[in-house]
N, C-alpha and C positions, 0 to 999 in steps of 0.2 A: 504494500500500500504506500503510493508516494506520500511525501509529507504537505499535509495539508495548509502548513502555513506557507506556503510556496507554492502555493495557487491564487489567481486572483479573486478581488471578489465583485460578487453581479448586485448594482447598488439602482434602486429606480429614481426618478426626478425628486424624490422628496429627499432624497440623504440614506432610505434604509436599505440594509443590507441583507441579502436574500441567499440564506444559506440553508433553509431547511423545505425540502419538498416532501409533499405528499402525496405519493402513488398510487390513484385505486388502479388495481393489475384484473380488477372484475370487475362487471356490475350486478352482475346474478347475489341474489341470498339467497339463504335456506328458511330465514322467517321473514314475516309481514309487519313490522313494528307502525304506531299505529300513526307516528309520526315523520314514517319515512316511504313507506309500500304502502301502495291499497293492496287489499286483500283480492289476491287472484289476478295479480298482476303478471299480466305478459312476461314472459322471460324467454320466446321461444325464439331471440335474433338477440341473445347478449354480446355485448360488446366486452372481450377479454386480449388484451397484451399478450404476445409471444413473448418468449424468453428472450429470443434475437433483439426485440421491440425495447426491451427492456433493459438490454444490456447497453443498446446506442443513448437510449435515455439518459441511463446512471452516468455513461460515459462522457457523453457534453456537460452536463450538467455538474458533473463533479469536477469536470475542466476549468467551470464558468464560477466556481465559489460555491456551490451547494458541498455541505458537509453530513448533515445529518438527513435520513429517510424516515419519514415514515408511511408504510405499507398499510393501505386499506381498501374500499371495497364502497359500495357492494359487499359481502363478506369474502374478506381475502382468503380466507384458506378453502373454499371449494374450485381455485384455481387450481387445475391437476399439477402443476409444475410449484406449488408455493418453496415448499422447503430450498428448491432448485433457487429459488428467486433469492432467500434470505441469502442462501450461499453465495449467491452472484453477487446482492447487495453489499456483502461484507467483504467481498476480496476486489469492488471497483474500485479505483484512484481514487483519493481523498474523501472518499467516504468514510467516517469514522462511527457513526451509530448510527444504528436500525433498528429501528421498534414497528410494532405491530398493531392494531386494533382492530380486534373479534369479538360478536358475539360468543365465541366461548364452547361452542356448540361441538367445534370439531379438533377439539386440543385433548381429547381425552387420548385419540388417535393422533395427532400429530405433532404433540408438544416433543416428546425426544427428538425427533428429528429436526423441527425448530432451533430447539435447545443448542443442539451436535453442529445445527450449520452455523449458527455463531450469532443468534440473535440477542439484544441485549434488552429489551425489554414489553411488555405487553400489554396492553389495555384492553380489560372486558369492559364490556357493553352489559350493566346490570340494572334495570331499574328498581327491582325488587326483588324481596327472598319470602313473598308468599306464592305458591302455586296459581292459585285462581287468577291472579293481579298479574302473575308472570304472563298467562294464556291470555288474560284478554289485553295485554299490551301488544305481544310478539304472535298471538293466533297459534302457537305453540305450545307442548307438555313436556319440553326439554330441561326444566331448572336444574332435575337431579344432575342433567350430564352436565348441563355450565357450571356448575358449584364441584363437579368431579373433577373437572378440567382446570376450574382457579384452583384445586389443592393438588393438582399434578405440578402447578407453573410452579406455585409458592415452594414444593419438596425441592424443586429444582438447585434450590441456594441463592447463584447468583443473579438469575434473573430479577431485573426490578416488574413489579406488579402494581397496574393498579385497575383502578373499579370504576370506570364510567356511569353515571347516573343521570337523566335528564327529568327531572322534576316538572311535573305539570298540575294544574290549578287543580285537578282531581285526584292527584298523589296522594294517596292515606298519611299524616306527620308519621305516623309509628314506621309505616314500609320506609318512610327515608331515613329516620332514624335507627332501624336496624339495620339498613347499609351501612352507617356510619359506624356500628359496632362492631363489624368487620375487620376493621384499624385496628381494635384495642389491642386483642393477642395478637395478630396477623402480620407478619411483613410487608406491608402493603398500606396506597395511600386511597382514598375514595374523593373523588370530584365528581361535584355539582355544576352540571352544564345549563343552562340558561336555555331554553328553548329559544331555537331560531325561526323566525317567519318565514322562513321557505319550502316550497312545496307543500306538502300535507301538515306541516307543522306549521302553516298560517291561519290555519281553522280551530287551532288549539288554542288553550291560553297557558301560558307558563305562571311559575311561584317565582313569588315574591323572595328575592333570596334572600331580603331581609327577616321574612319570617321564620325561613328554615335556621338561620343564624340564632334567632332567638331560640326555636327549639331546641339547637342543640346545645348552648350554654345551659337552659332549663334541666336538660338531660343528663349532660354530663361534665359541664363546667365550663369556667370562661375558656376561652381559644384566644391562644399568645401566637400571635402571628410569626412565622418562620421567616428566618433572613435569607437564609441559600435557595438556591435554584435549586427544584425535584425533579426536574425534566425540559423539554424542547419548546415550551410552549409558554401560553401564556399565563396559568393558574395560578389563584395566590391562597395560600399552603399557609394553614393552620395546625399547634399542634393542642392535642387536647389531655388533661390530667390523668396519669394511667396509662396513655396507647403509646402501642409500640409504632403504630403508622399517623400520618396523616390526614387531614382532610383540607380538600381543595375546594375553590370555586373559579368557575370560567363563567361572567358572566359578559358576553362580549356586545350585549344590548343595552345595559344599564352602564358597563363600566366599557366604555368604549376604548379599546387601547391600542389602534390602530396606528399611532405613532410611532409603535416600534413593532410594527409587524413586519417578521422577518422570513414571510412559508408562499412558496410559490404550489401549484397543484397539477398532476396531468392525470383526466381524466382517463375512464376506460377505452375509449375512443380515442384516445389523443389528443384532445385538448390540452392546451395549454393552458392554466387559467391561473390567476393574480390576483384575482380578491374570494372570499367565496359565498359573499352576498351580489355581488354585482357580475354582469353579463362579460366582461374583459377579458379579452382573451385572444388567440389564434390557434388555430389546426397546427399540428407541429409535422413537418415533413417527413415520416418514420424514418424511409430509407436513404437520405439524402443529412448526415449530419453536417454538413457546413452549411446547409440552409436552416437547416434547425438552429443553429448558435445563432445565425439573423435573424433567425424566427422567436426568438426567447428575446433577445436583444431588444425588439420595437416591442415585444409588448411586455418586458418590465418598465422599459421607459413611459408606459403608457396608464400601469399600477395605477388606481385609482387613488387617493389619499385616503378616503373610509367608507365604511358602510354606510347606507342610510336608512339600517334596521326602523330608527325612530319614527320614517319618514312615510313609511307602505301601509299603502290600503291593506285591509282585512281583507283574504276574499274566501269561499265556504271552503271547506276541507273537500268537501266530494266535487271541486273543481279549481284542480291543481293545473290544469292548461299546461302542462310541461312545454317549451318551444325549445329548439333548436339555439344554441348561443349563435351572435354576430359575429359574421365576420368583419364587419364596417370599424376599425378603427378610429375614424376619424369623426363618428358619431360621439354623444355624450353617454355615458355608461349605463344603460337601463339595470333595474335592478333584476337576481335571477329567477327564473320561474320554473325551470329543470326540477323534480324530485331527488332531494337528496342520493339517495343513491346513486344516481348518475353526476353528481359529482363527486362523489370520495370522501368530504364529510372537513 
């Protein structure tokens, strides 16, 4: 692996610097969650990354100042080739971490091999640890096997773990609260994500994460805010009396923190993309990488400065209108209307 300070780095019109991408290498999943899939959703023309695809990617991009990956989806592990992917991820030029985020569903089978290719850390996707609340989020009866598979990752050692949670206005306080007691004994950190207004998740209403704040002081005592960095992103990492882990929140609607956003994204199809509330973007040339490095070039320079989460119409959940991103650069940035899934998250 070359050294990665001896690469340059890929900086958009605003000053920031764009070292961390996130690759959906699928778009297919195995569950309907209720704010990303409708239920009976098409999958029968999925858009999935070759290996080859994947390797010309890493390989400009890790040329261009990108350091860290993180792999998702769609759910990335029922890509036939994943493990293949971690391995290639972790032996490209200046790539120096690669993380993961799954639902959790298919790690009970393919965490060793994960593990072996040299992944460094992983994010489930859990909103809750009651059955019925599991099924009618994800339309699934899989918790035994996600909660099999988070005590596969954590036997692991050195893998970092943690617990995605996306909170919504009809989240039970108790289901978010025994997320949170996951941390206590566990090696592991849990973050609270912020419901975003796109796709299916514009017919929902997100919590207040003031209020989950207060719950969890009620619960289990004040939370002294953590000074160091837990990972690639943008979460701010509390720790609480007793646990061995953390808890996080991402709330990128309320706490707008776009100024130092440093994640570029290429969808399943190839897309290029630079914000992931807003439509910006270009088609990336697969087979042609010195068009690709021009291609990545106009459109960081083009990086919107922020979301305007605050800014969007409501529109009903059972009409998500998914379109096609622009290719029109020189337009003003609409906001996205794609289903999560088909961006990567």
């Amino acid at each position: 692996m070359s050294d990665p300070n001896c690469t340059p780095q890929l900086a958009d019109s605003h000053g920031r610097v764009m070292d961390y991408l996130r690759l959906a290498v699928t778009d297919r999943c195995n569950f309907r969650c209720v704010y990303c899939l409708p239920d009976g959703a098409d999958e029968s023309e999925p858009h999935t990354l070759s290996l080859a695809q994947i390797e010309r990617i890493l390989r400009v991009l890790g040329s261009m100042g990108v350091r860290k990956v993180k792999i998702t989806g769609g759910e990335p592990l029922v890509h036939p080739e994943i493990v293949d992917i971690v391995r290639l991820a972790k032996n490209s030029p200046n790539i120096v971490n690669v993380t993961l985020t799954t639902n959790g569903l298919l790690l009970d089978k393919l965490a060793p091999g994960l593990i072996a290719a040299g992944l460094d850390a992983v994010n489930i996707s859990l909103d809750t640890l009651d059955p019925a609340r599991f099924h009618y989020l994800t339309r699934r009866d899989y918790l035994p096997r996600v909660l099999a598979g988070l005590d596969l990752v954590l036997a692991a050692g050195d893998l970092a773990v943690k617990v995605n949670c996306v909170p919504t206005a009809d989240s039970p306080m108790a289901d978010l609260l025994a997320l949170a007691g996951l941390a206590k004994d566990r090696r592991l950190h849990v973050r609270y994500i912020e419901l975003m207004p796109i796709g299916l998740g514009q017919g929902l209403k997100g919590l207040d994460p003031q209020e989950l704040t207060r719950a969890l002081v009620a619960t289990y005592g004040p939370l002294t805010p953590v000074s160091r960095q837990l990972g690639n992103g943008p979460a701010t990492y509390f720790a609480l009396p007793g646990f061995v882990g953390r808890v996080g929140f991402i709330s990128a609607v309320q706490s707008r923190f776009c100024d130092r956003c440093n994640r570029l994204r290429v969808t399943a199809d190839g897309f290029f993309k630079t914000c992931l509330h807003m439509d910006r973007g270009l088609q990336l040339p697969l087979a042609d990488e010195a068009a690709m490095v021009e291609t990545i070039r106009r459109a960081v320079r083009l990086k919107p400065a922020s979301h305007l989460f605050n800014q969007d119409p409501q529109t009903p959940q059972d009409s998500p209108a998914p379109q096609a991103p622009r290719a029109d650069q020189s337009a003003d940035p609409l906001p996205e209307n794609r289903l999560m899934s088909r961006i990567g998250g």
